[in-house]
C-alpha positions as CSV (number, residue, x, y, z in Angstrom):
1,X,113.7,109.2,83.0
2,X,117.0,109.8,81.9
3,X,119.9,109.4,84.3
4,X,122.1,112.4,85.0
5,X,125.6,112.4,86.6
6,X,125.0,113.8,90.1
7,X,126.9,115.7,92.8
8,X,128.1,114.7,96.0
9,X,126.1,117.1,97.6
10,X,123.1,116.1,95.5
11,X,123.4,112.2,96.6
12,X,124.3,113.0,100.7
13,X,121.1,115.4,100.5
14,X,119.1,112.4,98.4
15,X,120.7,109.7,101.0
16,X,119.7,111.7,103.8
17,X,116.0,112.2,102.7
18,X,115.7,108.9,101.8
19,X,116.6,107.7,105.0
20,X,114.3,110.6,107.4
21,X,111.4,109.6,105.3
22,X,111.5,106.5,105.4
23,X,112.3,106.1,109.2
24,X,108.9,108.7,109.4
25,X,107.0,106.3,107.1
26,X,107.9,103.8,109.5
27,X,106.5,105.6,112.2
28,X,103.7,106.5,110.3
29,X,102.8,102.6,110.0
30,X,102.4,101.9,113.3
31,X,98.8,102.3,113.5
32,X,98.1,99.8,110.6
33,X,100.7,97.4,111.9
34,X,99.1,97.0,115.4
35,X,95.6,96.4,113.3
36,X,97.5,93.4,111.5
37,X,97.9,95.5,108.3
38,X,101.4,94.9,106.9
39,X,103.0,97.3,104.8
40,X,102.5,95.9,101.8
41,X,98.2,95.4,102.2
42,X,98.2,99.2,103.3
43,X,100.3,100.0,100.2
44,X,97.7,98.0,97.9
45,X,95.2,99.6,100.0
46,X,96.5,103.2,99.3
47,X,96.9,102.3,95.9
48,X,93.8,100.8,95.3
49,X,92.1,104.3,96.8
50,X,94.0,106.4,93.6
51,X,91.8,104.5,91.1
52,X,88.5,104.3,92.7
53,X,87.5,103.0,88.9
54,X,89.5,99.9,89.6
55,X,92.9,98.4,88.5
56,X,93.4,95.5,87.0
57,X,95.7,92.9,89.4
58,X,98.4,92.8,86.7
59,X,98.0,96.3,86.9
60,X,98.6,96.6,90.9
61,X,101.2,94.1,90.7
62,X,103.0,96.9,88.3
63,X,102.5,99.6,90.3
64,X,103.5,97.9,93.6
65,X,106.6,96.5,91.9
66,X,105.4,93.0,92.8
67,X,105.2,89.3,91.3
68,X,101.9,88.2,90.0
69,X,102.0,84.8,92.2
70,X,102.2,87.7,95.5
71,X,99.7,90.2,93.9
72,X,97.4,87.0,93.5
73,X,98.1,85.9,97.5
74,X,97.6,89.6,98.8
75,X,94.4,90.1,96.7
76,X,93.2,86.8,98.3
77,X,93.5,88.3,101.7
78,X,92.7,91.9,100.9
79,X,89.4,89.8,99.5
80,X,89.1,87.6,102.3
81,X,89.3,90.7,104.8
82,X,86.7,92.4,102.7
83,X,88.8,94.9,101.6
84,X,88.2,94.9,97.8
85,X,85.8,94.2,95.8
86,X,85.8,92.3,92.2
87,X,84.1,93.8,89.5
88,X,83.8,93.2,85.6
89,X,85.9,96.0,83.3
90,X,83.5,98.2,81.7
91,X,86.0,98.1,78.6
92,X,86.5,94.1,78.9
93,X,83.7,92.2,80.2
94,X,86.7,89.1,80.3
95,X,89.0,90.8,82.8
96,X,87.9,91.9,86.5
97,X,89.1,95.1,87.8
98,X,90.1,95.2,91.7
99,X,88.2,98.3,93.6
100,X,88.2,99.5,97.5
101,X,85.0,98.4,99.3
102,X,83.3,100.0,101.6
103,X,85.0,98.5,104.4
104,X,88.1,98.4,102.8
105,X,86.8,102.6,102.0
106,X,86.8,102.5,105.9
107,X,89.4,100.7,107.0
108,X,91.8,102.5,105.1
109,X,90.1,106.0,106.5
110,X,90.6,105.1,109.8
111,X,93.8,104.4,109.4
112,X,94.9,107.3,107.9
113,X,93.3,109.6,110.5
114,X,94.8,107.5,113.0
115,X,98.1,108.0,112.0
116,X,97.5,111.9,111.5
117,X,96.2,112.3,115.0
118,X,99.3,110.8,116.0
119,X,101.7,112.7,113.6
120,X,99.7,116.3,114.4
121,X,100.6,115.7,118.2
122,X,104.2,115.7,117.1
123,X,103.4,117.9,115.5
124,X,102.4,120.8,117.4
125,X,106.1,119.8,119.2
126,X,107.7,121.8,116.8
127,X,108.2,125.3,116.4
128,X,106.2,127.4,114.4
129,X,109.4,128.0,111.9
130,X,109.6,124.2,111.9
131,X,106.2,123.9,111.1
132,X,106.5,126.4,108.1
133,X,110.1,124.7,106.9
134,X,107.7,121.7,106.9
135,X,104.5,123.0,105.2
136,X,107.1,124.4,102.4
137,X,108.5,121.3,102.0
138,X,105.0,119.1,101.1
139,X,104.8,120.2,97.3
140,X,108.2,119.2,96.7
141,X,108.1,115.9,98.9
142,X,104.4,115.6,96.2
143,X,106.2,116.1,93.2
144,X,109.0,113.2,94.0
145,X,106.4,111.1,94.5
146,X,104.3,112.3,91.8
147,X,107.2,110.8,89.9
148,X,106.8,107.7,91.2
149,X,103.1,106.5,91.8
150,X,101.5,108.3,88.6
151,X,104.2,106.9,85.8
């Protein structure tokens, strides 16, 4: 991506998005934090759930932005917890790819409609021109992120 010189208004707009989402995402956590979930297993978690084929953990490690000694600690306990599962690449019977198990399948599930329970009670706080202001802003919110977790 090339870099491109920015307005002021441009970088108060992307300072004050960053912030509201992640203070949100914060929120959002909350759920998988009181179930002993860090951050960082529900991100490989999340992650993990994108490629139900499997990643490599050099891979993950990539994606997440991570060292390989961590990624090799967190798939311990995400393995451990019975989170993932190992299984042989199909294109390199030498390398194992890292995939969701059914428990992780679940865990990750429950999760997720925890936290949306929670969010669609605040939710239904709002107005109904906040809720559309909201709905409108999804697909863009998407495509920044798009950015991120598909590259």
């Amino acid at each position: 991506m090339t870099r491109r010189t920015t307005s002021p208004d441009l970088t108060r707009l992307a300072g004050e998005v960053r912030t509201e989402v992640s203070r949100l995402a914060y929120h959002l956590r909350t759920p998988a934090t009181r179930s002993g979930i860090t951050p960082t297993r529900l991100a490989a978690l999340a992650a993990l759930a994108r490629y139900p084929d499997g990643l490599r953990q050099g891979d993950l490690a990539e994606l997440m932005n991570v060292s390989a000694p961590s990624m090799t600690r967190l798939v311990e306990i995400m393995s451990e917890a019975g989170w993932i599962e190992r299984r042989r690449d199909p294109s390199d019977q030498r390398c194992l790819l890292l995939a969701l198990s059914p428990v992780g399948v679940k865990t990750l599930e429950t999760l997720r409609d925890e936290s949306a329970t929670q969010l669609s009670e605040e939710l239904a706080d709002l107005t109904p021109a906040e809720r559309v202001a909201l709905a409108a802003a999804v697909p863009v919110l998407r495509k920044l992120a798009d950015r991120h977790l598909d590259g």
